[in-house]
N, C-alpha and C positions, 0 to 999 in steps of 0.2 A: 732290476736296475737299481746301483746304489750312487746317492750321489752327494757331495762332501757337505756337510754341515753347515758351514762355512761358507756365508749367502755370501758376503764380502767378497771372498776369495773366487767364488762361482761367477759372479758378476763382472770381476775383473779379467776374469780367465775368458769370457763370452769374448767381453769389448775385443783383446786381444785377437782372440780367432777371428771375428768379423772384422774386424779392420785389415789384417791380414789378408782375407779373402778377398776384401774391396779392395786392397791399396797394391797388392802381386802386379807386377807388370808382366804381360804375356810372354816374356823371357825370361822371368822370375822363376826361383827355383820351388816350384810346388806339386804336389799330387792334384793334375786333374781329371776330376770323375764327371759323367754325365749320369744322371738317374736315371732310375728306371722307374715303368708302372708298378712294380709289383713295390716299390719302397716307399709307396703314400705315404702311406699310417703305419710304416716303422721304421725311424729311423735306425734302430739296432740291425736292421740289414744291411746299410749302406755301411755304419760301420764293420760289420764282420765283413764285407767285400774289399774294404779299402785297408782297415787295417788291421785286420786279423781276428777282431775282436768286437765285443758287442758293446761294453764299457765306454765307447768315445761319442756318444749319442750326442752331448753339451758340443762336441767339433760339430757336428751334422748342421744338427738346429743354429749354431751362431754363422757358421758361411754360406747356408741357406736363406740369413732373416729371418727364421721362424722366433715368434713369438712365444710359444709354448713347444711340449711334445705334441699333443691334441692336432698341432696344425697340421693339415698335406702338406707336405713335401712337394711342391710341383716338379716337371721332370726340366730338367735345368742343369750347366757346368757349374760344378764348383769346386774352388780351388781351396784346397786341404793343406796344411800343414804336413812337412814331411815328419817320420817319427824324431829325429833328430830336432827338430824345429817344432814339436808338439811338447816335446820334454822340455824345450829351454822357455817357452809359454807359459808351462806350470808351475815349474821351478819359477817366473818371475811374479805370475800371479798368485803365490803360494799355496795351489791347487793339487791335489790329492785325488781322484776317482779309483783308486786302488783301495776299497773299504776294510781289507787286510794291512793296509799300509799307514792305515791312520792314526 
């Protein structure tokens, strides 16, 4: 797991997704997932289930509340950013998790 340099940018990028997660009204336009057991202690599952890929672990952890990666994951809905709406997130928080793209 690579992840941007750039605490600022990561910090800012977090708020977004969790607010996002908490502020979605149940007709809001989002990806919702329920966890599973097996996706405690890795969030790089939920992301490769949701969105294709292992790289969006910082989405998991910020609409989860987690603290750290280290936290469980409890099994819970949460509402994800669509990819169209996860790019315009990072584009605003000037976020990068593309370690080839930096």
């Amino acid at each position: 797991m690579s992840i941007e340099r750039n605490t600022a940018s990561v910090s800012k990028f977090f708020r977004i997704v969790r607010n996002f997660s908490i502020q979605t009204p149940v007709w809001g336009t989002a990806i919702r997932y329920f966890t599973k057991p097996d996706e405690r202690f890795d969030l790089t599952l939920v992301s490769r289930r949701v969105y294709g890929r292992v790289d969006e672990f910082i989405v998991i952890m910020a609409a989860a509340g987690l603290d750290s990666v280290e936290q469980a994951l409890p099994e819970q809905l949460l509402v994800l950013p669509t990819e169209s709406q996860l790019m315009k997130m990072k584009i605003d928080a000037g976020y990068e998790n593309d370690a080839s793209a930096r």
